[in-house]
N, C-alpha and C positions, 0 to 999 in steps of 0.2 A: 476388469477395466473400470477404474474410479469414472463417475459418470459427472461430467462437463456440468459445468452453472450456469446460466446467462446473465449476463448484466442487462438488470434494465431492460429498455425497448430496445438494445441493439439486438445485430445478429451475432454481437461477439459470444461466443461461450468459452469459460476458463476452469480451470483445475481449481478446487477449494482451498488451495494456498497460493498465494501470490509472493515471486522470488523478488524480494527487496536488491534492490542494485545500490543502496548507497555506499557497500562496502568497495565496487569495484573500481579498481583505481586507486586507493584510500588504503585501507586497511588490508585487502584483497589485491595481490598484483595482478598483470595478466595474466599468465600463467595459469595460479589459481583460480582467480574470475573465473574462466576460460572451462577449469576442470568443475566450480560450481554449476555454471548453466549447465553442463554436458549432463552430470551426475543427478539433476535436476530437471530437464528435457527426458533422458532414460528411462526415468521413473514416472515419466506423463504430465509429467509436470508443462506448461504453456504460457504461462502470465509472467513477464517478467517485466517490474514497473522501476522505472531511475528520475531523473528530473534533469533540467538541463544546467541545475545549482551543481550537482553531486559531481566535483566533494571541492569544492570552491576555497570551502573555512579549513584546509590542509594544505599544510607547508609546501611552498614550489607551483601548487595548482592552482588554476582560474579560473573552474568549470566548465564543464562537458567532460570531465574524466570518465566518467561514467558512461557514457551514453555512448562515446570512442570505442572502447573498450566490447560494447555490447557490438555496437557494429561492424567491431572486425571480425569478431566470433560469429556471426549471422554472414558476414562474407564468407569466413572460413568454411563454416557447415552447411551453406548453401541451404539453410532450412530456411527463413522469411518468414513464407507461407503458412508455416506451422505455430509459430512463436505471435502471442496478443501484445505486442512493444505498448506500454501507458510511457508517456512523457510528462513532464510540467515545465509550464513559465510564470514566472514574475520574478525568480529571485536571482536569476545567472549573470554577475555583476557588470555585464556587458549588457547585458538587456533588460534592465529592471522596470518592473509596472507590469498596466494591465490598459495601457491604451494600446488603442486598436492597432495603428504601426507596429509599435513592440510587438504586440501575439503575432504579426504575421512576418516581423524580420525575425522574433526568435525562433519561429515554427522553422523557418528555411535553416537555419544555423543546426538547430536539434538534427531537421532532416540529412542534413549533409553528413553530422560526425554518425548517427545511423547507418550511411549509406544504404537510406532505403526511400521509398517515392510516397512511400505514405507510415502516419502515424496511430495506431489502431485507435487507442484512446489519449486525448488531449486534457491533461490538466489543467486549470486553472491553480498554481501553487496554494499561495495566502491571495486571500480577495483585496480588493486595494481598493475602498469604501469611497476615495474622490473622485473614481473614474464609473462614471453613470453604467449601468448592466445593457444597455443597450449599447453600447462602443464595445462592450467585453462579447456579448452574444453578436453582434456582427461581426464583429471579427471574423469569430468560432465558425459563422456561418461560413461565410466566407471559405475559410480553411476546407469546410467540408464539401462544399459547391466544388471547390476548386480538384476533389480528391486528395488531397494532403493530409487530410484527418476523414477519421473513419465515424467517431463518437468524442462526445464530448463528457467532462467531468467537472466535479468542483472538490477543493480541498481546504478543509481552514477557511469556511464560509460561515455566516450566521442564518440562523433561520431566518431570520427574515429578509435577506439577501438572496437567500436561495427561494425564498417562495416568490419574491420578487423576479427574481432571473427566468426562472419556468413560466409565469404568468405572460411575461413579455415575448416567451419563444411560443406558446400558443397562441395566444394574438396576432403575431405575426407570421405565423409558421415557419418560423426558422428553429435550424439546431436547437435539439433540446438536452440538457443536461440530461445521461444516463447513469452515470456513477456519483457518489459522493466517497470522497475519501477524509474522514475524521479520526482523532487522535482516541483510539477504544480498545479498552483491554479489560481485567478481570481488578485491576487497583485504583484504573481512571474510568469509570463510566458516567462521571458527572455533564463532561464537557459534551455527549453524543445523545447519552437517551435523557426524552423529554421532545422538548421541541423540535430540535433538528432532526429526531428521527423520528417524529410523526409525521412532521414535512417528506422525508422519503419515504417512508412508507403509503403517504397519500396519492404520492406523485409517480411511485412505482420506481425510485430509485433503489438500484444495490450500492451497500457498503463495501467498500474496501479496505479496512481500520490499517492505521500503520501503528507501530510502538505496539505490536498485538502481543509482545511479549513480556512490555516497559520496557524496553531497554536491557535485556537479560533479566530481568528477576525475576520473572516468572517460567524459566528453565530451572529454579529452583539449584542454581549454582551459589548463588549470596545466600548465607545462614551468618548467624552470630560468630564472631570473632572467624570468620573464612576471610582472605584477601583475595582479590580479583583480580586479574592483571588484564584490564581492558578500557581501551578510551570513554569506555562509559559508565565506568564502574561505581562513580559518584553517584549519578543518575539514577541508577541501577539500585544501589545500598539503600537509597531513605528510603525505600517501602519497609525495610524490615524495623525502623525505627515507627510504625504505626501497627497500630493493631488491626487496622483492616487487610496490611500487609501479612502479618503472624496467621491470622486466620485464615486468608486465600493460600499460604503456603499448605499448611496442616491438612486442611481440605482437599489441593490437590497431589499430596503425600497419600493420603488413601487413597482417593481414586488412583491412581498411577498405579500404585500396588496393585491394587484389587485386577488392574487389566493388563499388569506386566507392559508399562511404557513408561516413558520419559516423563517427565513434570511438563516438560516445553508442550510435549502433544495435548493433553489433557486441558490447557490453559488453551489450547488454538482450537480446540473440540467446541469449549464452552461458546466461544466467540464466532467460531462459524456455526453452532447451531442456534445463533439469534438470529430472529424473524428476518430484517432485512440483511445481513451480512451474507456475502456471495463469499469471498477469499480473501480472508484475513494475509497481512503483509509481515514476511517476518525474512530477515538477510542471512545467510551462511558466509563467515569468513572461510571456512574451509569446509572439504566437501566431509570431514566426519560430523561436523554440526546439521548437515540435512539432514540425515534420517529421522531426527526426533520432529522435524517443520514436519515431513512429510506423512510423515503417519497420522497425520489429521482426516487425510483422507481416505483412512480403514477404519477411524474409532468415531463410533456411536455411543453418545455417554445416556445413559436414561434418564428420563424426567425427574426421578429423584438423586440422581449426580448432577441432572444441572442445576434442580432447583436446591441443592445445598452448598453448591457455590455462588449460587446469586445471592444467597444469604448471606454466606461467610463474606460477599463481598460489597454487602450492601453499607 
């Protein structure tokens, strides 16, 4: 039995991977969706995080695809109770920003396509820097007073928006940020460590990095002259045009070997085993792409695997 994380000061605790939803709806039919979470819940899996944007920027859709999608599967399997649902607001082109109305008309909208009475963790999407952190955390509060959220979070904030946001919820004892979710992987760690993650680690926030894979390239399916037949294959490709790319590949090409897995697992190893990371976020289009997510949570890489990919990817 993989044993639970907890985020932060909450009582949530979650499985060491978190199942990305941007694909459902999108790229993932129902159908699918559908066999991803099952095939995903089975294996103990419990964190499943979407946004109320997903998947807005595809043809036909206007967001909440995603979040539909999750709550009719949670209707169907009558599980709820089991499943840690993370949401976000500010980018759902019906409800955009981060003043205090919007978080609490989009909170009701998310709740409704969930059909569920509460939200475990609430994002905050991207910070929206004109709207004072006191309207955004009252809100939050609010939300949480009300029972409609459980915990709160921030994603695509600055450090010092975020030390700024914590400062004013203990002041006032309101809602406090328990997760941060930053853009962190083994090709991008410029944008997380440093500031922003001595702020959570001071303040006792976990991580939930999303893109913990880039974008595929760190499943080590893009090599020299391969094609990809994926909406994010562009994305994906420029790492191998850098040398910090080439070397985070090679590096995690032995380790993989050395312990008979995937490249995907080794890359989500390294990243949940940094200090404040709880469950790196990574999506399955189809349910043969989990097992390599999942096996994050069997492989133990040792101080000298990780510290020779912190290298190769410094």
């Amino acid at each position: 039995m993989t044993s639970l994380r907890k985020l932060g000061s909450s009582d949530l605790e979650v499985f060491p991977l978190t199942l990305g939803g941007n694909v459902f709806g999108w790229t993932a039919d129902e159908a699918t969706s559908f066999a991803v979470l099952d095939a995903y819940t089975a294996a103990g899996g419990n964190f499943v995080d979407t946004a109320d944007s997903y998947s807005s920027w595809a043809e036909g859709n206007s967001g909440g695809e995603s979040e539909t999608v999750i709550g009719k599967w949670l209707a169907a399997r009558g599980n709820r109770d089991d499943v840690v649902i993370a949401t976000k607001v500010s980018q759902h082109p019906q409800f955009p920003g981060l003043s205090g109305a919007n978080i609490k008309a989009a909170a009701d909208a998310s709740l409704k396509r969930l059909g569920t009475d509460r939200i475990d963790l609430y994002y905050t999407h991207f910070d929206k820097t004109e709207v004072p952190v006191e309207e955004i955390i009252g809100a939050l509060d609010e939300l949480v007073k009300a029972g409609k959220v459980r915990a709160i979070g921030a994603s695509n904030i600055s450090a010092a928006r975020l030390s700024e946001s914590l400062a004013f919820s203990d002041r006032e004892g309101l809602a406090r940020y328990v997760a941060l979710q930053p853009h962190y992987n083994l090709v991008s760690r410029d944008t997380y460590e440093g500031e922003l993650e001595s702020v959570a680690a001071r303040a006792g926030l976990s991580a939930v990095p999303y893109y913990a894979l880039a974008s595929g390239f760190l499943t080590g399916k893009y090599r020299p002259g391969a094609t990809v037949a994926s909406p994010r294959a562009a994305g994906a490709g420029k790492h191998l045009d850098t040398e910090r790319g080439r070397k985070v590949l090679a590096a995690l090409d032995d380790i993989a070997e050395a312990h008979t897995v995937p490249v995907a697992t080794v890359a989500l190893a390294w990243l949940a085993a940094q200090p404040t990371v709880a469950a790196p976020i990574a999506s399955a289009r189809t349910v043969e792409q989990l097992p390599a997510l999942l096996g994050v949570a069997d492989l133990t890489l040792t101080e000298e695997e990780l510290a020779r990919l912190t290298e190769a990817s410094a």
